[in-house]
N, CA, C and O of each residue as an XYZ file, in Angstrom:
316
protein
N      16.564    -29.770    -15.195
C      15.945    -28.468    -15.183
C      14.815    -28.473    -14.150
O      14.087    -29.457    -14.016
N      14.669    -27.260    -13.358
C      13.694    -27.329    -12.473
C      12.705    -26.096    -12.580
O      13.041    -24.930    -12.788
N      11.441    -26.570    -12.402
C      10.253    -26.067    -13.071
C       9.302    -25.616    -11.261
O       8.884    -26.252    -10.294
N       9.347    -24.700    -11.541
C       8.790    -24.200    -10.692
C       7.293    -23.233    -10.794
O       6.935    -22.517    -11.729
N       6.682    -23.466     -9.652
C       4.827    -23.059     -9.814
C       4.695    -21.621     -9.962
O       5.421    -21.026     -9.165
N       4.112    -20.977    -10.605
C       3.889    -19.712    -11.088
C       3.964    -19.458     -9.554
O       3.885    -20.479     -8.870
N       4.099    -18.306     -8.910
C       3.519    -17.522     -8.053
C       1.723    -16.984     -8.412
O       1.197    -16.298     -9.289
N       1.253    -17.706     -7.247
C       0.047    -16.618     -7.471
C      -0.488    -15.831     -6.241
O      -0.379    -16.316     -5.114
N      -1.183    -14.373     -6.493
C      -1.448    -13.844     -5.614
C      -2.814    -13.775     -5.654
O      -3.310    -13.757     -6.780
N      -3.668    -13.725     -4.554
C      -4.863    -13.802     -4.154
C      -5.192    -12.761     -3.241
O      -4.373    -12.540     -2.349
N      -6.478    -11.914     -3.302
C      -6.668    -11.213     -2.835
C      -8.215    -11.131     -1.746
O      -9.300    -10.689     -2.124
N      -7.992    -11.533     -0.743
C      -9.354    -12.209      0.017
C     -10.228    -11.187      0.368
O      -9.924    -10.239      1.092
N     -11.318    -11.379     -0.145
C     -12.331    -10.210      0.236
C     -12.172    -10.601      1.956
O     -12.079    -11.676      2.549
N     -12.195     -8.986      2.468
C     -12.710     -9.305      3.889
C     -11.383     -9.626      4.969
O     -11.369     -9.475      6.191
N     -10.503    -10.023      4.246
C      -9.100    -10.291      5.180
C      -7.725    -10.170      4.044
O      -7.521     -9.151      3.384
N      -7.148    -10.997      3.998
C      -5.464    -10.801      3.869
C      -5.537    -10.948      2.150
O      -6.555    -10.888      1.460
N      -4.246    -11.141      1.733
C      -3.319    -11.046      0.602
C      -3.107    -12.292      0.878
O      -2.904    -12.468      2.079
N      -3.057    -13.649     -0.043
C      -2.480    -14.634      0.155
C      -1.114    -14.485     -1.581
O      -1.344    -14.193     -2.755
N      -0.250    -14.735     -1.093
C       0.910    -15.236     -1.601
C       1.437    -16.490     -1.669
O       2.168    -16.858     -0.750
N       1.212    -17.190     -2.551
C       1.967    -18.977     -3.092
C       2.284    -19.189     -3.952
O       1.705    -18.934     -5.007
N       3.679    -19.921     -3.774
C       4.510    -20.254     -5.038
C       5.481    -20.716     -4.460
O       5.595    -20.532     -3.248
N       6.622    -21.581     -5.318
C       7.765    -21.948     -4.759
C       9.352    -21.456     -5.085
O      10.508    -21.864     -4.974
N       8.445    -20.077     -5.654
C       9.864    -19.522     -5.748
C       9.827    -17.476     -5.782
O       9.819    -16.666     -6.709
N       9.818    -17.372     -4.634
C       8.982    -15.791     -4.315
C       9.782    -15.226     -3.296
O      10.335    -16.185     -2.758
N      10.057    -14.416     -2.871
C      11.121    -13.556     -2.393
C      10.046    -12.505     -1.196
O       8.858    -12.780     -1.365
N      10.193    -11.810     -0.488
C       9.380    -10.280     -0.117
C      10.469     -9.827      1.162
O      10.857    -10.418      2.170
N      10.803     -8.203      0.462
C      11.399     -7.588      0.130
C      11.039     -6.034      1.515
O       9.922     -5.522      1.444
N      11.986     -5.510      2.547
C      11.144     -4.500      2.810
C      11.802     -3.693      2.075
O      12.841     -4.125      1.575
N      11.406     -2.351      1.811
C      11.717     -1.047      0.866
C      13.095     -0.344      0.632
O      13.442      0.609     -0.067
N      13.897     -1.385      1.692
C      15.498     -0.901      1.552
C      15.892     -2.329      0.833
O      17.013     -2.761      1.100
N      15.239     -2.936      0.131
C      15.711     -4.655     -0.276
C      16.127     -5.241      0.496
O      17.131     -5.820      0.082
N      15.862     -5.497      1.722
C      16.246     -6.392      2.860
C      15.391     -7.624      2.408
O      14.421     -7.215      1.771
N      15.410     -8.940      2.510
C      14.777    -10.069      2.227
C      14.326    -10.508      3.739
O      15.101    -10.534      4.695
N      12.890    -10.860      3.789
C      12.398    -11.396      5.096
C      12.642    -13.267      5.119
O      12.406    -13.947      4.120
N      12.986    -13.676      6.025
C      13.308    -14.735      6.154
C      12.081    -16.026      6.459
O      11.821    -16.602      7.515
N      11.535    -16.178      5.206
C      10.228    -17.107      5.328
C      10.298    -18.392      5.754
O       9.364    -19.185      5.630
N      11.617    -18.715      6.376
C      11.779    -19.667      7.126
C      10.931    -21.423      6.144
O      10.293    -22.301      6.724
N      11.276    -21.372      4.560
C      11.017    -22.519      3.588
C       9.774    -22.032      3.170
O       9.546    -22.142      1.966
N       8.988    -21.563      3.813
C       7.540    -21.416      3.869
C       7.158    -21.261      2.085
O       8.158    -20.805      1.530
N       5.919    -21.533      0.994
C       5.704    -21.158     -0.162
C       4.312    -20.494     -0.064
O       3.696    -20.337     -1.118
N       3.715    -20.058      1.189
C       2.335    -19.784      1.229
C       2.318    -19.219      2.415
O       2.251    -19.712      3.540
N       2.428    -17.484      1.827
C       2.342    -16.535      3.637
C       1.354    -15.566      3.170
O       1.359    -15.151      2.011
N       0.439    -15.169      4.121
C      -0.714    -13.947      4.148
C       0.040    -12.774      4.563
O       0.928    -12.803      5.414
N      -0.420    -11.542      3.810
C       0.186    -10.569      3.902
C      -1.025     -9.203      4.788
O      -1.882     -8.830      3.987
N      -1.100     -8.782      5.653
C      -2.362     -7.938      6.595
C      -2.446     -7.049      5.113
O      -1.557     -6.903      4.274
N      -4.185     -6.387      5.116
C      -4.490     -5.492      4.465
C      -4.940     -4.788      5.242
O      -4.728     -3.612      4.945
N      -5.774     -4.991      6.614
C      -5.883     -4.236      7.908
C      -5.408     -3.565      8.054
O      -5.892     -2.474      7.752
N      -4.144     -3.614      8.600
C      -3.315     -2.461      9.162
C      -2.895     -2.966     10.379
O      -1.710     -3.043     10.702
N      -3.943     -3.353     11.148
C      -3.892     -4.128     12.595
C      -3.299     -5.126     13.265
O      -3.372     -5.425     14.457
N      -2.433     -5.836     11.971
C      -1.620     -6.747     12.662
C      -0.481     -6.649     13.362
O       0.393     -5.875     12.971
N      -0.316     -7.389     14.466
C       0.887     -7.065     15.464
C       1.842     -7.623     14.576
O       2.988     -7.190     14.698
N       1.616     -8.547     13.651
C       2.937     -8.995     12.997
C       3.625     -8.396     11.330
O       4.556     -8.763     10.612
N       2.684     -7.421     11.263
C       3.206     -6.586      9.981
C       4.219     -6.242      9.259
O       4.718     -5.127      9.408
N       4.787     -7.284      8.196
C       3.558     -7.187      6.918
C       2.800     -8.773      6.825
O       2.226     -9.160      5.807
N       2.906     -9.472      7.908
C       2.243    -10.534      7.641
C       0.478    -10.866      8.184
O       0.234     -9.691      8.458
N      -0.368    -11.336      8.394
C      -1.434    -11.506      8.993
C      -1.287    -12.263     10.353
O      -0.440    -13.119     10.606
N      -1.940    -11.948     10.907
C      -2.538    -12.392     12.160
C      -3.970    -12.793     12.639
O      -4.335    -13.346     13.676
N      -4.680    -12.329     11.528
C      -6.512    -12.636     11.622
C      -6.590    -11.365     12.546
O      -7.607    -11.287     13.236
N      -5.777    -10.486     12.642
C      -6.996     -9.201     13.424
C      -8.203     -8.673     12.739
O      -9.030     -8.066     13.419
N      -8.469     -8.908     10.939
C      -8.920     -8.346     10.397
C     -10.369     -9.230     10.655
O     -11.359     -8.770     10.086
N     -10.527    -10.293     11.360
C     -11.810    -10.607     11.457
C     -12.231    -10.047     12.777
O     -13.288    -10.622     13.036
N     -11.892     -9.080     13.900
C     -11.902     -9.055     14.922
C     -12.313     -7.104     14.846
O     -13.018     -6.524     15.672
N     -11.757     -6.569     13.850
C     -11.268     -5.111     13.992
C     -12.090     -4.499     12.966
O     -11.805     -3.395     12.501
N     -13.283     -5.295     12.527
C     -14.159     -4.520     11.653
C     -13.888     -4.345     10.083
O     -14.676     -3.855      9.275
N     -12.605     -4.850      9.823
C     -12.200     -4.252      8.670
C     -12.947     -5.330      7.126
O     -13.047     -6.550      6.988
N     -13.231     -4.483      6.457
C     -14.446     -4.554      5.015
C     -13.913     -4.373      3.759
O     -14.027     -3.178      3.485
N     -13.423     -4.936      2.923
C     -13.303     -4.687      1.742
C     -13.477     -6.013      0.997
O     -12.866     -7.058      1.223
N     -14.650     -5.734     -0.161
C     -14.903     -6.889     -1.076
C     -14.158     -6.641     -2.293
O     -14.206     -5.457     -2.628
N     -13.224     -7.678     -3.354
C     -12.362     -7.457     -4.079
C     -13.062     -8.193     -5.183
O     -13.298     -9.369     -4.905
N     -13.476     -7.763     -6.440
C     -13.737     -8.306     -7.520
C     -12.771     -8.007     -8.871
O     -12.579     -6.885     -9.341
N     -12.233     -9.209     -9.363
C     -11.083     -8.450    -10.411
C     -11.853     -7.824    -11.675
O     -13.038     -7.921    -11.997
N     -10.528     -6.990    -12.428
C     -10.983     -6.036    -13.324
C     -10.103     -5.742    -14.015
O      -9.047     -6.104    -13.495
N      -9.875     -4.997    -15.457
C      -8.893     -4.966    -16.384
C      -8.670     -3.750    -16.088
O      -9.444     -2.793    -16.126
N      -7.303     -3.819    -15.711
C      -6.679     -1.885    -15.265
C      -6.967     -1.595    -17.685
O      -7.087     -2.199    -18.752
N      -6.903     -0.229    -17.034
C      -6.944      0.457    -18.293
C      -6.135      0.828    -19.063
O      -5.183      1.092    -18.328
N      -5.694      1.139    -20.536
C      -3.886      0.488    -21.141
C      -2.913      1.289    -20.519
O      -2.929      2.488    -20.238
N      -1.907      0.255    -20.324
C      -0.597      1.097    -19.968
C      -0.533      2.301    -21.051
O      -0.959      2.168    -22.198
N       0.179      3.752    -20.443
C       0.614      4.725    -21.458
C       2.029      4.649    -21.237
O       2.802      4.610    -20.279
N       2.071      4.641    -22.472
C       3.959      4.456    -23.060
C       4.219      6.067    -23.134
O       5.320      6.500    -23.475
């Protein structure tokens, strides 16, 4: 049996989306699968600015872009 690492997502104040795990998929909006080439740990741009979108490039330290992320309990699902 093979046991594999939660996925976790991280959300970097100030720059990217980090994504790691060893068993994670990403998907564009027609379900096409992007080809992560083995990879278990890819940054995803929150900028906007990256030439390589949806992945990072570090434009976001270059292009001004600001957002500090502190977590928080969304409020109850309504059934």
């Amino acid at each position: 049996m093979k046991y594999f690492m939660t996925t976790k997502i991280t959300i970097k104040s100030n720059g990217s989306i980090k994504v790691e795990g060893e068993d994670f998929e990403l998907l564009d909006e027609n379900g096409n699968k992007f080809d992560l080439a083995g990879r278990n740990k890819i940054s995803l741009c929150r900028c906007g600015q990256s030439s390589k979108k949806p992945f990072c490039d570090s434009t976001h330290k270059t292009c001004g872009f600001e957002s500090v992320v502190v977590a928080y309990a969304l409020e109850p699902k309504k059934e």
